[in-house]
Each structure stands twice: as C-alpha cells, then as structure tokens.
DSSP file (Angstrom, degrees, kcal/mol; ACC not computed):
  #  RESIDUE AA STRUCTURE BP1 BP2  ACC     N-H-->O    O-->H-N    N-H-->O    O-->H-N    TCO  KAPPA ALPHA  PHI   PSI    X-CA   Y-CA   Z-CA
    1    1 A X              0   0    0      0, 0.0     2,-0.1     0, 0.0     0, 0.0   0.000 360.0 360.0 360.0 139.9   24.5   -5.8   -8.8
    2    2 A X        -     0   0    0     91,-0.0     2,-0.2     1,-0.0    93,-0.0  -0.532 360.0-107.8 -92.0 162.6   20.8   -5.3   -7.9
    3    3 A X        -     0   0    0     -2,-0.1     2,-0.4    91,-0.1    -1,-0.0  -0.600  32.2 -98.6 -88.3 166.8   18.9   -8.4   -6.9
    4    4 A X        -     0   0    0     -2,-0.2    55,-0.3     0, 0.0     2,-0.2  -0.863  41.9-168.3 -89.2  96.2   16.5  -10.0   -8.8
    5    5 A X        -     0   0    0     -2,-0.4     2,-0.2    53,-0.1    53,-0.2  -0.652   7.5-166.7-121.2 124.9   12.8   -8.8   -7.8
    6    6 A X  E     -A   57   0A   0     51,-1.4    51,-2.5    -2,-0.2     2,-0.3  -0.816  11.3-158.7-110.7 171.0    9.7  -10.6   -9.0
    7    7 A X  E     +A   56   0A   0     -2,-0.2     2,-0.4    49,-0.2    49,-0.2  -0.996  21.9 174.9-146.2 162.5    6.5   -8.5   -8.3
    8    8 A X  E     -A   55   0A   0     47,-2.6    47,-2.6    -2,-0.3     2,-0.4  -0.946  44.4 -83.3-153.5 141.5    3.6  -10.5   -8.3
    9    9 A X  E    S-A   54   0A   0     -2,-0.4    45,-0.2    45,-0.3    -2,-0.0  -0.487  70.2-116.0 -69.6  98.4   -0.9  -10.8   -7.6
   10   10 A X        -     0   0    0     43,-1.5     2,-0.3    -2,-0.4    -1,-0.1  -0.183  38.1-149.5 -41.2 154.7   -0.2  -11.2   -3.6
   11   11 A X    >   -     0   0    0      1,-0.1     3,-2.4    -3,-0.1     4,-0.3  -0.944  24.5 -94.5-139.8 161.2   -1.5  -14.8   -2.5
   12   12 A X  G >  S+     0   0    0     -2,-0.3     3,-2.9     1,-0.2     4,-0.4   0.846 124.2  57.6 -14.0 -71.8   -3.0  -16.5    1.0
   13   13 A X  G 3  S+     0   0    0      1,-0.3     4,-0.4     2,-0.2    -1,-0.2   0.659  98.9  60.4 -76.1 -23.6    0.3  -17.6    2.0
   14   14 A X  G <> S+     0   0    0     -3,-2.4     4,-1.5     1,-0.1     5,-0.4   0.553  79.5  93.0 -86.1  15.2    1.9  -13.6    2.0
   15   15 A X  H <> S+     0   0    0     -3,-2.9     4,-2.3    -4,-0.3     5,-0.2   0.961  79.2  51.3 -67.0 -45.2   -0.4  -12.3    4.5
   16   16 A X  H  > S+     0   0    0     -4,-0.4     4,-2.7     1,-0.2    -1,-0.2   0.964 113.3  41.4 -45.6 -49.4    1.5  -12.8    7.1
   17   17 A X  H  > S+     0   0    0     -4,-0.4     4,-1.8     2,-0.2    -1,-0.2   0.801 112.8  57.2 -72.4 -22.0    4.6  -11.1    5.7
   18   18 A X  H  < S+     0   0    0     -4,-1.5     5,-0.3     1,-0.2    -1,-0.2   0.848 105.0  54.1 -81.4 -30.7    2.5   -8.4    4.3
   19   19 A X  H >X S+     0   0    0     -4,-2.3     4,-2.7    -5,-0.4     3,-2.6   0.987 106.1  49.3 -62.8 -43.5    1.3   -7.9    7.7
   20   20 A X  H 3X S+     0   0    0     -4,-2.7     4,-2.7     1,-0.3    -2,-0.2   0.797 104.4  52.4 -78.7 -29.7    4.4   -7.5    9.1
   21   21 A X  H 3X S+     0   0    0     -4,-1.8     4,-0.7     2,-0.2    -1,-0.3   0.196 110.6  58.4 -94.3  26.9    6.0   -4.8    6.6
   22   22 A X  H <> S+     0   0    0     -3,-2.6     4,-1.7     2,-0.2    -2,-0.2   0.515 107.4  43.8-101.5 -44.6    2.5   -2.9    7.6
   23   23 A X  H >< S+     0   0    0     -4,-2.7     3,-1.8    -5,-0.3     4,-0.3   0.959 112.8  52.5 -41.7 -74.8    3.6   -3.1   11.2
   24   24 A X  H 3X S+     0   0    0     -4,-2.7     4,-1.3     1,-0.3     3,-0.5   0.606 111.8  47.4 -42.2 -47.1    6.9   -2.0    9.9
   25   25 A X  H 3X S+     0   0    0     -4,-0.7     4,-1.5     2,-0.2    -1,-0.3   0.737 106.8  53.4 -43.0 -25.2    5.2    0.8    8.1
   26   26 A X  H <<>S+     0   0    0     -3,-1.8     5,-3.7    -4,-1.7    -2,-0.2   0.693 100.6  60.8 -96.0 -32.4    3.3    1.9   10.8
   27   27 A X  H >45S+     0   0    0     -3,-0.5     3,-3.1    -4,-0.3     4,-0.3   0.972 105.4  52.6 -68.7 -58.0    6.3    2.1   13.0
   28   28 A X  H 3<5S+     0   0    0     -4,-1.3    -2,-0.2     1,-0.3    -1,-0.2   0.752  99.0  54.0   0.4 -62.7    7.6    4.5   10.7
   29   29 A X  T 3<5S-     0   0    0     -4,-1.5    -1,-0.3     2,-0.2    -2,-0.2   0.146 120.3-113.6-107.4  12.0    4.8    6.8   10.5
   30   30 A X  T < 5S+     0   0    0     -3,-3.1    -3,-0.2    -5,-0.2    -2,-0.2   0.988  93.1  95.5  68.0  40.1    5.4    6.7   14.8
   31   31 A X      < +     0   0    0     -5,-3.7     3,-0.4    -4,-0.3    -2,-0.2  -0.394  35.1 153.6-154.1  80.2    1.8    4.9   15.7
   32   32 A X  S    S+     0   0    0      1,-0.2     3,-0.3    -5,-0.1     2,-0.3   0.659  71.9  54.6 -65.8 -16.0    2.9    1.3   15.9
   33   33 A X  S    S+     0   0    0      1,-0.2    -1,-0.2    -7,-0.1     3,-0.1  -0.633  88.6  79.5-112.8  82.8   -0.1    0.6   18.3
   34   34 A X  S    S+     0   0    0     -3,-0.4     2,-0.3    -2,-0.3    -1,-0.2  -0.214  70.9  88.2-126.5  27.3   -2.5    1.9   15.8
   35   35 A X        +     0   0    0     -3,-0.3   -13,-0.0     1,-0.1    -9,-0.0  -0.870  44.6 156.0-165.9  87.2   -2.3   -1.3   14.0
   36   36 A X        +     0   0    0     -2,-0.3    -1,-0.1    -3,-0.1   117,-0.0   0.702  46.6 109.6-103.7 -38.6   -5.4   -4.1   15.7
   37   37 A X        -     0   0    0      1,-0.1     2,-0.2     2,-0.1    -2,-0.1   0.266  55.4-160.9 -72.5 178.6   -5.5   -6.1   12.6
   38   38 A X    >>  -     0   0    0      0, 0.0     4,-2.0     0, 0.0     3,-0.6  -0.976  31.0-113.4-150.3 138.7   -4.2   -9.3   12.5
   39   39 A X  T 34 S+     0   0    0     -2,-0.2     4,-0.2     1,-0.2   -23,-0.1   0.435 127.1  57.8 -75.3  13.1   -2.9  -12.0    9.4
   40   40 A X  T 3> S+     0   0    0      2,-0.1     4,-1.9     3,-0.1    -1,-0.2   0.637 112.5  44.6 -88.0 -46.0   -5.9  -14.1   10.6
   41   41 A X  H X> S+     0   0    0     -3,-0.6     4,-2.0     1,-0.2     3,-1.7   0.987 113.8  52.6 -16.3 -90.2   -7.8  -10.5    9.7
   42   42 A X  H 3X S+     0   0    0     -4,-2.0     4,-2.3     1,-0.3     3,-0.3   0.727  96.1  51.1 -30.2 -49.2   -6.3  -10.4    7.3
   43   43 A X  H 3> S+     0   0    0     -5,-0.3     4,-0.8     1,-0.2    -1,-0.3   0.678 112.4  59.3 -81.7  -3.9   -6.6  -13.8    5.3
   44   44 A X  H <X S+     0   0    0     -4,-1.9     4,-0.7    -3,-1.7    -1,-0.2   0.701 109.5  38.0 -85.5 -10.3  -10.8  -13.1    5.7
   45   45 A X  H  <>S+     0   0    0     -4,-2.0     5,-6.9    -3,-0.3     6,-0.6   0.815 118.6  47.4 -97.7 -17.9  -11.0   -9.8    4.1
   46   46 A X  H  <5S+     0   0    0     -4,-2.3     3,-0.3    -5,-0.4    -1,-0.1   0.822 109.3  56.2 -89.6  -7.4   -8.5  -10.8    1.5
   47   47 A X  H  <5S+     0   0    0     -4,-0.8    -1,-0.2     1,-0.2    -2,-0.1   0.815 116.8  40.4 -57.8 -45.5  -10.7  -14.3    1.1
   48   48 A X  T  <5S-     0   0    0     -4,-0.7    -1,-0.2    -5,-0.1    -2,-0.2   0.154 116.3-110.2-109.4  33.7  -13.7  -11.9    0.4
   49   49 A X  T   5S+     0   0    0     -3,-0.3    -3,-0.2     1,-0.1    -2,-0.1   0.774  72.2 133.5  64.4  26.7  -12.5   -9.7   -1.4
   50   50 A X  S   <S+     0   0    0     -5,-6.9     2,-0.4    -6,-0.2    20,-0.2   0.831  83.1   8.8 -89.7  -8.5  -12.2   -6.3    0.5
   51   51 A X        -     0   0    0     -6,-0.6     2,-0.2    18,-0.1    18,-0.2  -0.955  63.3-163.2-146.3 169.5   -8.6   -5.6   -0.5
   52   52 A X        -     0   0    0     16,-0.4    16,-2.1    -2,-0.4     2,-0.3  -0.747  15.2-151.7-116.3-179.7   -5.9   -7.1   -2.8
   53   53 A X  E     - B   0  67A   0     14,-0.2   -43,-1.5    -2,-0.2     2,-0.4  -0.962  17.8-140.2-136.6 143.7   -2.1   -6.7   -3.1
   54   54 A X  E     -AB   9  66A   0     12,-1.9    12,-0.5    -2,-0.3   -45,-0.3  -0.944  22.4-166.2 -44.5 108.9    1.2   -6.7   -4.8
   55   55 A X  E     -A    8   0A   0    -47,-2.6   -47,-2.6    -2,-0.4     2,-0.6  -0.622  15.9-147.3-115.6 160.7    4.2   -8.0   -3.6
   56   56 A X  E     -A    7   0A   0    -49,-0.2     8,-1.1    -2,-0.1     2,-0.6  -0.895  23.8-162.1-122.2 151.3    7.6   -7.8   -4.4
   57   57 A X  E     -AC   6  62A   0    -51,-2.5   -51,-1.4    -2,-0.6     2,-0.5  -0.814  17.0-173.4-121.9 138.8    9.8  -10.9   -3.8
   58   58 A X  S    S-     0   0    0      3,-3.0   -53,-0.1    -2,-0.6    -2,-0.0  -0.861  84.2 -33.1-147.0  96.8   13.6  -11.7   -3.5
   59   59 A X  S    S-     0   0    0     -2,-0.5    -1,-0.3   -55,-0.3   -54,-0.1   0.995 126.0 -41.2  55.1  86.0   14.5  -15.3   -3.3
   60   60 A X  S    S+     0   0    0     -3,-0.2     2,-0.4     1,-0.0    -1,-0.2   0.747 114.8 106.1  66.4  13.8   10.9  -16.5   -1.2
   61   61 A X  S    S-     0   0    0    -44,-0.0    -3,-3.0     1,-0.0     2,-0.7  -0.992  70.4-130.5-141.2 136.0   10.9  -13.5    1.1
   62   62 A X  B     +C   57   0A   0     -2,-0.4    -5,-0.2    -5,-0.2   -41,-0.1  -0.758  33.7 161.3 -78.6  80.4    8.4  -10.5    0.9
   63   63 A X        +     0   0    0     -2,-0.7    25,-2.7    -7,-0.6     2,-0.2   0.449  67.6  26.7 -52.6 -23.1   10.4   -7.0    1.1
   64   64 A X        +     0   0    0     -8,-1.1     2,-0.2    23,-0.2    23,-0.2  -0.570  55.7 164.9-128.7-138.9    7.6   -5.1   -0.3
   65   65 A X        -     0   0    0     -2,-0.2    21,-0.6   -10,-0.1     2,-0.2  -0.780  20.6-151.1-172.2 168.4    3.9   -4.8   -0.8
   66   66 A X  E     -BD  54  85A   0    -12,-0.5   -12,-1.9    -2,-0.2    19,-0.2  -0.701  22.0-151.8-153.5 128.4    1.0   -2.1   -1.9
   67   67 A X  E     +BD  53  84A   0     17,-0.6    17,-0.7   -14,-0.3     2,-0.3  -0.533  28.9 160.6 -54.6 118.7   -2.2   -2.9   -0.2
   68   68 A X  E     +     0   0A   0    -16,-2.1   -16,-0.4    -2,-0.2     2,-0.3  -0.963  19.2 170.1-157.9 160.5   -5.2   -1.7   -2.3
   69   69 A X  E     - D   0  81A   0     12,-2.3    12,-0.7    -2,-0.3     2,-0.5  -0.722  42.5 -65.9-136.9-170.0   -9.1   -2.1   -3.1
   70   70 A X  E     + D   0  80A   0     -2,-0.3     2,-0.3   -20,-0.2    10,-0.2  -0.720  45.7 164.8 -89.9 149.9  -12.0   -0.4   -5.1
   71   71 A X  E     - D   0  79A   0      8,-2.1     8,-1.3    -2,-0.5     2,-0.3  -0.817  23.1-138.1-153.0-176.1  -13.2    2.8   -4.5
   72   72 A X  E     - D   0  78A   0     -2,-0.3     2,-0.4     6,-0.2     6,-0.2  -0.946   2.9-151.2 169.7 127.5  -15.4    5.3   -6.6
   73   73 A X  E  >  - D   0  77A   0      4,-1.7     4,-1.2    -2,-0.3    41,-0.0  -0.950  10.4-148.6-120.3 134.7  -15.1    8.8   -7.0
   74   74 A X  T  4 S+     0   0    0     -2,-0.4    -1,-0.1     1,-0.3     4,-0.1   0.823 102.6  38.4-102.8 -33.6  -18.7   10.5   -7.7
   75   75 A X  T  4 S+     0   0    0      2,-0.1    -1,-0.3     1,-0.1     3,-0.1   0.646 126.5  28.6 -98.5  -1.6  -16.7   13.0   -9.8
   76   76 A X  T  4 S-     0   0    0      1,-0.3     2,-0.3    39,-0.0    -2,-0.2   0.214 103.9-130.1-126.6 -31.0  -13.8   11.0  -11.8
   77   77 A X  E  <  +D   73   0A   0     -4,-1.2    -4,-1.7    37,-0.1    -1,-0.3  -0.741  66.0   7.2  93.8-145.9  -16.1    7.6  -11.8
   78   78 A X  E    S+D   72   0A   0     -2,-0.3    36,-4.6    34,-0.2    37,-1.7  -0.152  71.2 152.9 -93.9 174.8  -14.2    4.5  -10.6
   79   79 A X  E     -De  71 115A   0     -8,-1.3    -8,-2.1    34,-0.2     2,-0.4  -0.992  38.4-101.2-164.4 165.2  -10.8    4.2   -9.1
   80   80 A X  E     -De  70 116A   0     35,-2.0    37,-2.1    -2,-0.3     2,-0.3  -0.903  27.1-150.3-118.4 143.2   -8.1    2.3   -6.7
   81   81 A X  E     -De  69 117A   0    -12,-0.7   -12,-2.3    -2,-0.4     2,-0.3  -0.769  10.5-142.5 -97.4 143.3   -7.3    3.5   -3.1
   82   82 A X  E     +     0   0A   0     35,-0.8    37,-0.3    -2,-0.3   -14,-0.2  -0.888  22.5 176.5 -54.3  78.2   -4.2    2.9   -2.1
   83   83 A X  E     -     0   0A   0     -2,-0.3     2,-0.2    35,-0.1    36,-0.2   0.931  66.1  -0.5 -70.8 -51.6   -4.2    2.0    1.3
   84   84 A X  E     -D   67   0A   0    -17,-0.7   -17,-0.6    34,-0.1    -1,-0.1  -0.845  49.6-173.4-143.7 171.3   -0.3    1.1    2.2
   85   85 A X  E     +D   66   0A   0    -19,-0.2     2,-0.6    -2,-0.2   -19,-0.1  -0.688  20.5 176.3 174.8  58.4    2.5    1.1    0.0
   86   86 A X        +     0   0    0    -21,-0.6     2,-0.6    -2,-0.1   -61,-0.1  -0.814  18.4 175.2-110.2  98.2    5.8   -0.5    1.8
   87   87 A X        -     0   0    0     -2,-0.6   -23,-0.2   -23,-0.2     5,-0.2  -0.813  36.6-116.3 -87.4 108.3    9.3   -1.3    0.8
   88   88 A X        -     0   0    0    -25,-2.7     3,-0.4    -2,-0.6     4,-0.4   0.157  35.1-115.4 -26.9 162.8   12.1   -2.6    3.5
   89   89 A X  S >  S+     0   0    0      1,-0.2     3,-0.8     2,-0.1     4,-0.4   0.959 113.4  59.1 -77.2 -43.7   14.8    0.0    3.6
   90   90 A X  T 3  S+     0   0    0      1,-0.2     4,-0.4     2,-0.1    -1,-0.2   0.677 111.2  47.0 -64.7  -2.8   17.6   -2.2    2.3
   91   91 A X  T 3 >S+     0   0    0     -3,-0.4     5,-1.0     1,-0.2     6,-0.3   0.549  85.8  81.5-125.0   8.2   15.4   -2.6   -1.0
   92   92 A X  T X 5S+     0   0    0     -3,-0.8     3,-0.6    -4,-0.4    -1,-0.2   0.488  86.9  62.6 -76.0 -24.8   14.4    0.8   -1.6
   93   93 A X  T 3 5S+     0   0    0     -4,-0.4     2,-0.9     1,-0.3    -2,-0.1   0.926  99.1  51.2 -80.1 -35.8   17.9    1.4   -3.3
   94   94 A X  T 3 5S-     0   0    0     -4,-0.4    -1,-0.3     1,-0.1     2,-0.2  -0.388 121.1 -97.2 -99.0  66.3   17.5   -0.9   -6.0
   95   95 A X  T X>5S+     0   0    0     -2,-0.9     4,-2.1    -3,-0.6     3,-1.0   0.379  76.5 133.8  13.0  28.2   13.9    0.4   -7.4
   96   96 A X  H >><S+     0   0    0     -5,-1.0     3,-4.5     1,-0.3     4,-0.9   0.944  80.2  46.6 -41.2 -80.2   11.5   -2.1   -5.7
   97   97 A X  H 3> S+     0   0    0     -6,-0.3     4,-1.0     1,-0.3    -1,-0.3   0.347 109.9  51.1 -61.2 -10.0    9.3    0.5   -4.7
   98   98 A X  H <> S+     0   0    0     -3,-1.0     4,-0.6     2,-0.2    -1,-0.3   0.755 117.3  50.2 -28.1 -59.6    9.5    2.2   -8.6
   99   99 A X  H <X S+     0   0    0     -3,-4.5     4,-1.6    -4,-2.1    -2,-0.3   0.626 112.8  37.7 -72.5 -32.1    8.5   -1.7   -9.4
  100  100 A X  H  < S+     0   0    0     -4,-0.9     4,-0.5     2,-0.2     3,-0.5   0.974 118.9  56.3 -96.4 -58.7    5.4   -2.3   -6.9
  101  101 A X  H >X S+     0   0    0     -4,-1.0     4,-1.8     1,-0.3     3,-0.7   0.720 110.0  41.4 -36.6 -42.7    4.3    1.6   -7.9
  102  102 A X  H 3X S+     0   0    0     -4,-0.6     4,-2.5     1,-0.3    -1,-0.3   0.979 113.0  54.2 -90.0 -45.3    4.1    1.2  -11.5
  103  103 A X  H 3X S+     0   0    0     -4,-1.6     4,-1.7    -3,-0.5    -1,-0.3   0.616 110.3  44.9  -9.6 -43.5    2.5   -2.3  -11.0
  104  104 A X  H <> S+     0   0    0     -3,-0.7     4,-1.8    -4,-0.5    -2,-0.2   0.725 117.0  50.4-108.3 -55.5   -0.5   -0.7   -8.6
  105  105 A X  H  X S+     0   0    0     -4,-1.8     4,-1.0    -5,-0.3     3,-0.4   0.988 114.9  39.2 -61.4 -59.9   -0.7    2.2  -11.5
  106  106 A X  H  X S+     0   0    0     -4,-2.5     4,-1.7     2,-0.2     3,-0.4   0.974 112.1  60.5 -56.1 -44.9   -1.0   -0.4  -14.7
  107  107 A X  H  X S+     0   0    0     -4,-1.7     4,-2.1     1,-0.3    -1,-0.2   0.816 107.3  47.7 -44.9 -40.1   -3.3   -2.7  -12.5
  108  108 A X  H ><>S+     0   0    0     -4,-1.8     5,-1.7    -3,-0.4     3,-0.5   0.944 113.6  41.5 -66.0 -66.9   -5.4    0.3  -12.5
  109  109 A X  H ><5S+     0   0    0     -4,-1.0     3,-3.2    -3,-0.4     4,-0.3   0.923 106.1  58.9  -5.2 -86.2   -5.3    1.0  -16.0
  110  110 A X  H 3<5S+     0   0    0     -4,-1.7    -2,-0.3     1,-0.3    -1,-0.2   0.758 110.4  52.9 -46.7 -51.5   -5.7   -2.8  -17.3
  111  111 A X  T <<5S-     0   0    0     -4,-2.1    -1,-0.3    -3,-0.5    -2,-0.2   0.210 117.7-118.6-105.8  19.0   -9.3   -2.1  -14.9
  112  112 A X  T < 5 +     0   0    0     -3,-3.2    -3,-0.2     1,-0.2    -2,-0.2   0.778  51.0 173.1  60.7  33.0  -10.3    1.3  -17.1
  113  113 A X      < -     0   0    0     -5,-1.7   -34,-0.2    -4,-0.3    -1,-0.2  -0.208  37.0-148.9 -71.8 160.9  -10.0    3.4  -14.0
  114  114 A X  S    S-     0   0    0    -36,-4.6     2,-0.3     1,-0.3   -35,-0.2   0.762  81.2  -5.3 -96.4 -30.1  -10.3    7.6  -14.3
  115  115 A X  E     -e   79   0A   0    -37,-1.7   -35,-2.0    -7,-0.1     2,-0.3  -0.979  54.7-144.9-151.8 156.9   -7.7    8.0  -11.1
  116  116 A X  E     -e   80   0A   0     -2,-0.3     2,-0.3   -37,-0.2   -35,-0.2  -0.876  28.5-169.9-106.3 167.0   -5.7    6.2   -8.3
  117  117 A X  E     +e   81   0A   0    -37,-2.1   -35,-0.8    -2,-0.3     2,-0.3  -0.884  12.7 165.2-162.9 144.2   -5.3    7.9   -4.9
  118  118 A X        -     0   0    0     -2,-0.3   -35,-0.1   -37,-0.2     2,-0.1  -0.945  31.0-116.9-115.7 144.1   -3.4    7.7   -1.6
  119  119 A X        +     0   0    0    -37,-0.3     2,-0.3    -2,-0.3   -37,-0.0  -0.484  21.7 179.3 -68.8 164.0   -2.5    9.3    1.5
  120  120 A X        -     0   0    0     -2,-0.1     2,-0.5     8,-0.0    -2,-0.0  -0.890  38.9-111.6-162.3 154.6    1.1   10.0    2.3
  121  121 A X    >   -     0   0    0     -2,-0.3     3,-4.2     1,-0.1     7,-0.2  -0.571  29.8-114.8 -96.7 134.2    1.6   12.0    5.9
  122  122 A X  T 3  S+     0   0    0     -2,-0.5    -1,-0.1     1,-0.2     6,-0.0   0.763 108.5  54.3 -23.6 -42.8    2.9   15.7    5.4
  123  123 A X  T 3  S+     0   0    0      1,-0.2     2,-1.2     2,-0.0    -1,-0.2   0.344  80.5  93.7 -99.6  19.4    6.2   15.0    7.1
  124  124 A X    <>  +     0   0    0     -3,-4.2     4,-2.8     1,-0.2     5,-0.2  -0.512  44.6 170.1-112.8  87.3    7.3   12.3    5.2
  125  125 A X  H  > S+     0   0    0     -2,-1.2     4,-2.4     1,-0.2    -1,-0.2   0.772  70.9  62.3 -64.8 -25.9    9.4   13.9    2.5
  126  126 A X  H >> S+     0   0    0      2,-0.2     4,-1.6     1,-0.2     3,-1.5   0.999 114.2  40.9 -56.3 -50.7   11.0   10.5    0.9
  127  127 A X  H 34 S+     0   0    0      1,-0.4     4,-0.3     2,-0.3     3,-0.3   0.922 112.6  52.6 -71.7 -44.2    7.4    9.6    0.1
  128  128 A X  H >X S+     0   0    0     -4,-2.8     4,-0.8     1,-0.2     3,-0.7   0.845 105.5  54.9 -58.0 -31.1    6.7   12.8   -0.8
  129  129 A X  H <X S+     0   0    0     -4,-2.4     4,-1.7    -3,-1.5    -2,-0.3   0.830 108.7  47.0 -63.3 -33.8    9.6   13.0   -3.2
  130  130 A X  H 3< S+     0   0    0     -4,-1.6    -1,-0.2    -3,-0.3    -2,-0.2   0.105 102.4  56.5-105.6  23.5    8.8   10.2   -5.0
  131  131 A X  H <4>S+     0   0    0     -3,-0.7     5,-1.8    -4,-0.3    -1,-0.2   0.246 113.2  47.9-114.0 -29.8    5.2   10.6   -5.6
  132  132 A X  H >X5S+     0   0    0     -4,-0.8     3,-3.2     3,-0.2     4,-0.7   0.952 103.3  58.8 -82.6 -52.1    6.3   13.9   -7.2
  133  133 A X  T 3<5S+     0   0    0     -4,-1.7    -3,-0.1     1,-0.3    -1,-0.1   0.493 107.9  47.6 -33.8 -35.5    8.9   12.2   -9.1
  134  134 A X  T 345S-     0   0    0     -4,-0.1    -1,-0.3     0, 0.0    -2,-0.1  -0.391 126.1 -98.1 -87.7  31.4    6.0   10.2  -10.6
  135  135 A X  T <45 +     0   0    0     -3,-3.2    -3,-0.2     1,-0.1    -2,-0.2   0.877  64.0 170.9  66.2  32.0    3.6   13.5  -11.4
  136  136 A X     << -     0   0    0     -5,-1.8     2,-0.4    -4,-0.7    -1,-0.1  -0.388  35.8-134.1 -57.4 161.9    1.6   13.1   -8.4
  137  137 A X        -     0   0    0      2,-0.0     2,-0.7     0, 0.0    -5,-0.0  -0.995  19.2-165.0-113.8 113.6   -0.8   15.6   -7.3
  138  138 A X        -     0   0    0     -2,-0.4     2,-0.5   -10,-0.0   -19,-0.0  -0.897   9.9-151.6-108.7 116.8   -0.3   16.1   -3.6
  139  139 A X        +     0   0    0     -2,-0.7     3,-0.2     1,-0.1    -2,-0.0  -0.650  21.6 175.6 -86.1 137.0   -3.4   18.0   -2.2
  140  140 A X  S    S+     0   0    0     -2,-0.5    -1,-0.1     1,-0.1   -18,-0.0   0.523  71.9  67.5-117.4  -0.4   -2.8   20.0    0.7
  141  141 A X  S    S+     0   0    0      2,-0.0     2,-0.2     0, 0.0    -1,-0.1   0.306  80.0  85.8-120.7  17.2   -6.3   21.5    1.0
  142  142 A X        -     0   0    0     -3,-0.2     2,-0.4     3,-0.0     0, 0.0  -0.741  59.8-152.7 -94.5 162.6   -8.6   18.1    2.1
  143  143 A X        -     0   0    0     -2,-0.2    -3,-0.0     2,-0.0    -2,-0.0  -0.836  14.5-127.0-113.8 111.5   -9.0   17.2    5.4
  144  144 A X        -     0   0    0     -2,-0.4     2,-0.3     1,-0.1     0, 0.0   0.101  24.2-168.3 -54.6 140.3   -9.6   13.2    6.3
  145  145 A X        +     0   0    0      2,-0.0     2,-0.3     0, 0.0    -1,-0.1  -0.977  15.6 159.6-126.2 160.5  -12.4   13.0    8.3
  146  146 A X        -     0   0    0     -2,-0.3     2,-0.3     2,-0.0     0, 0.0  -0.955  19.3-168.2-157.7 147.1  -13.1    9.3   10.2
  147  147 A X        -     0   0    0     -2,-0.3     2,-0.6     0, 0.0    -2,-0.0  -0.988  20.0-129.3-136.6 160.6  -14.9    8.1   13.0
  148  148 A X        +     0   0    0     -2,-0.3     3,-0.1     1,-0.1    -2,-0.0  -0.627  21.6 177.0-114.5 151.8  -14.7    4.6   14.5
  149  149 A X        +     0   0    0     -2,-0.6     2,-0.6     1,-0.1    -1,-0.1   0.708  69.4  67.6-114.1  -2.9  -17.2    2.2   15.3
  150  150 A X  S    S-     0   0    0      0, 0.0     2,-0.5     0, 0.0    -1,-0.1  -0.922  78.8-138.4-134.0 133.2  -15.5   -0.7   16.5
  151  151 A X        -     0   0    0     -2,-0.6     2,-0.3    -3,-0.1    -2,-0.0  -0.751  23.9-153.2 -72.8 132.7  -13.5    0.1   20.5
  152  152 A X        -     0   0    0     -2,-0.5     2,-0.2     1,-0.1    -1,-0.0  -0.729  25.0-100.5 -84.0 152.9   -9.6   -1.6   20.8
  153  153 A X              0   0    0     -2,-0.3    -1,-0.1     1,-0.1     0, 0.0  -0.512 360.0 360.0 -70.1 144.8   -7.9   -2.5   23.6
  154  154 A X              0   0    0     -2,-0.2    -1,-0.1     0, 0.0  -121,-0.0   0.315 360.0 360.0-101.2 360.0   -5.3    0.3   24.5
C-alpha cells in the first residue's frame, strides 16, 4: 500500500527540510560542498520572492520538493526554471516525484507560460529516464556558461 502524499504551495516553516533534501541532492550529484546557502538564506529569498516551491508531504515530514522561480525566454516569452527537483529514495517508488513534476508543470500552465526548463547532469540516467518518460526535450548542444561574483569559504 502506497502512503498517502499531500503535495502542497511550500511554506516558511519547510525551508529547513527543503534545504536539507537540497543538500541531499547535491550529494548525489557528488558536490556536496558546492552548497553555501543556508535555511536562514533561504527564508529571505523565499520572503521576497526570488524562488517558490512545492513540497510533497507524508504524515508532517518533507520527502520531496521542486524549487522554482520566473524566468523569461526572449524567444518562447515567459517561463519557469526549475532549479532543483528532489524526492528521498524510499519515496521515489510510490510516484512522489510523478506528483511534485506534474504539480511544477500545471503551476506553470495555471500562470500562461510558453515553456518550463531544467538542467539534469548527463550522467544521471534515472533523471534522465523520467524526463523522457514525460516528453522532455533533453538538449545536448547548449553549454551553461556562469561566473561568480560572491567568494566562499573552501
């Protein structure tokens, strides 16, 4: 029997836990100290509005999230980035991550957007599987370019 999953307009009081399955992503993707933010960070950008979330929840506790803002495409008009996009492992079986996706996709709709878009890292075929699974278009021919303005402690 699957558990019972609300998914839900993220609030103050999940930042912490949304931090933490960021971490938890971030170990994943093999750069856990690439990840300076903090849920004090956090709860100012999400106060002013630089990002929102979804969460998904199973009895009080946050097992997923997807992290996301506005963004604008000069050739498609507006849209939402997907910045992160995390399910616990144990909760991955029972379509959480199906549930927060399709959430992040209507939200987008419901706000009369032309496109959504994400990264997902070349060698990470689950994620790549299920992004196809849902008609994604995985581009293999941008490159990210970035530079950083603010120095971290190593």
């Amino acid at each position: 029997m699957s558990p019972e999953i609300i998914i839900r307009p993220a609030r103050e009081s999940d930042l912490p836990a949304i931090h933490a399955l960021v971490r938890e992503l971030a170990e994943y993707e093999r750069e856990p100290e690439a990840v300076v933010t903090t849920p004090e960070i956090y709860l100012e950008d999400f106060r002013k509005g630089r990002f929102e979330s979804h969460v998904a929840e199973h009895e009080g506790r946050i097992v997923g999230t997807t992290i996301f803002y506005w963004a604008y495409s000069t050739w498609k008009g507006r849209m939402l980035y997907l910045e992160d996009f995390v399910v616990q492992a144990y909760y991955r079986r029972y379509g959480v991550g199906q549930r927060l996706f399709d959430a992040f996709v209507e939200e987008a709709r419901r706000r009369d957007c032309s496109l959504v878009k994400w990264q997902v890292l070349d060698w990470n075929e689950p994620a790549l599987a299920f992004y196809r699974k849902n008609e994604a278009i995985i581009e293999t021919g941008w490159w990210n370019g970035k530079i950083f303005l603010k120095e971290w402690p190593r």
